[in-house]
FIBA-924082 format. One record per residue (C-alpha): x, y, z; residue in three letters; chain. Coordinates in pm, whole numbers, plus 50000, padded with zeros to 5 digits. Layout:
% residues N
X	Y	Z	Ala	A;
...
//
This chain:
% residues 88
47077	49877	54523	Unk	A;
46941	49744	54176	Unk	A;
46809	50120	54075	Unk	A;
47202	50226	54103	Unk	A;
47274	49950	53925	Unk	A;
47060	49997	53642	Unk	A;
47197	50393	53687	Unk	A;
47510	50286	53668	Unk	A;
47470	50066	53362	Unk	A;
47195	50353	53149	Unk	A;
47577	50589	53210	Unk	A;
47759	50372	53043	Unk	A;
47545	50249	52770	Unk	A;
47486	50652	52706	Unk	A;
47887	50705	52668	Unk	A;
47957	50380	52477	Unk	A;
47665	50437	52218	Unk	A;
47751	50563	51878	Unk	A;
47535	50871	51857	Unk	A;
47646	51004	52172	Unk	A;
48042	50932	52035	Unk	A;
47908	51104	51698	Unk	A;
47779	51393	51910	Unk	A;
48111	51401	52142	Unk	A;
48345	51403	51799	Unk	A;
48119	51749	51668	Unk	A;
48191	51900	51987	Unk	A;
48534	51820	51936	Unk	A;
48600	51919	51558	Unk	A;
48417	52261	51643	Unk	A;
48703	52342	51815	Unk	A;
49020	52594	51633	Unk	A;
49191	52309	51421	Unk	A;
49538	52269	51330	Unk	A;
49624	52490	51025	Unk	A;
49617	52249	50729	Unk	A;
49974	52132	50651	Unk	A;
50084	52218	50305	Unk	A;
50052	51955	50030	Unk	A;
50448	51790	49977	Unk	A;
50561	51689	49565	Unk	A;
50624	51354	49518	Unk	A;
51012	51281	49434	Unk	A;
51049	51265	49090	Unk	A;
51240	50932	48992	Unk	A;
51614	51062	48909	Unk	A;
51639	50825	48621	Unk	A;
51400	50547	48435	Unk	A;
51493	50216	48348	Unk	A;
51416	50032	48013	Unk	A;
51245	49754	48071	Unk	A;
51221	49408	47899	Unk	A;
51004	49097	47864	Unk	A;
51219	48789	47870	Unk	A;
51206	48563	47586	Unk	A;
51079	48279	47774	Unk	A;
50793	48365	47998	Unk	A;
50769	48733	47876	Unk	A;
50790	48886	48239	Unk	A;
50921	49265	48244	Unk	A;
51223	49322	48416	Unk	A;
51500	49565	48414	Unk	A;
51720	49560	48147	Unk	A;
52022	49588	48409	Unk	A;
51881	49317	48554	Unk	A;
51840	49065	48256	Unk	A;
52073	48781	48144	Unk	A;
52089	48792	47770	Unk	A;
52181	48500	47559	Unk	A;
52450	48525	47270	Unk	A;
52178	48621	46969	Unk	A;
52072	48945	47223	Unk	A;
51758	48810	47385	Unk	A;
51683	48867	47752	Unk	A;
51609	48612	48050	Unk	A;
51511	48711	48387	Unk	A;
51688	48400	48572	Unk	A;
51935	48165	48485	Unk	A;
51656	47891	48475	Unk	A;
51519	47990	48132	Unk	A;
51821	48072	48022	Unk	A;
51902	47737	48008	Unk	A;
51597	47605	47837	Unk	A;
51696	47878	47552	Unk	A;
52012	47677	47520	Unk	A;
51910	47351	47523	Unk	A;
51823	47159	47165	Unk	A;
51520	47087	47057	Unk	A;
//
């Protein structure tokens, strides 16, 4: 009983070890393979956007996306917008 035990276990080392996977995975790729797909453009971007630092932190952000003070310099939240305007 222990020798088909020890069979048993030798069989399933052998398929679990890596060389024998390795070996299984050469067999396989010898096979015809799938005809190679062909190569697909990136999309171009339809438009860019300007960017801008804001005048407080200097992080970029969309110009769209900025909130600009009365002397024309951008903020990207309403947070240091309001430091801009305070005095001092």
């Amino acid at each position: 009983m222990l020798k088909f035990l020890l069979l048993a276990a030798l069989v399933l080392w052998l398929l679990y070890s890596p060389g024998v996977r390795k070996l299984l995975r050469g067999v396989r790729s010898s096979e015809p393979a799938q005809p190679p797909r062909p190569a697909q453009a990136k999309p171009e971007p339809t438009q860019t956007t300007a960017m801008v630092p804001c005048a407080h932190c200097g992080v970029h952000l969309p110009a769209s996306e900025a909130l600009v003070n009365g002397q024309g310099q951008p903020f990207c939240s309403e947070a240091h917008l309001q430091v801009a305007r305070r005095p001092g």
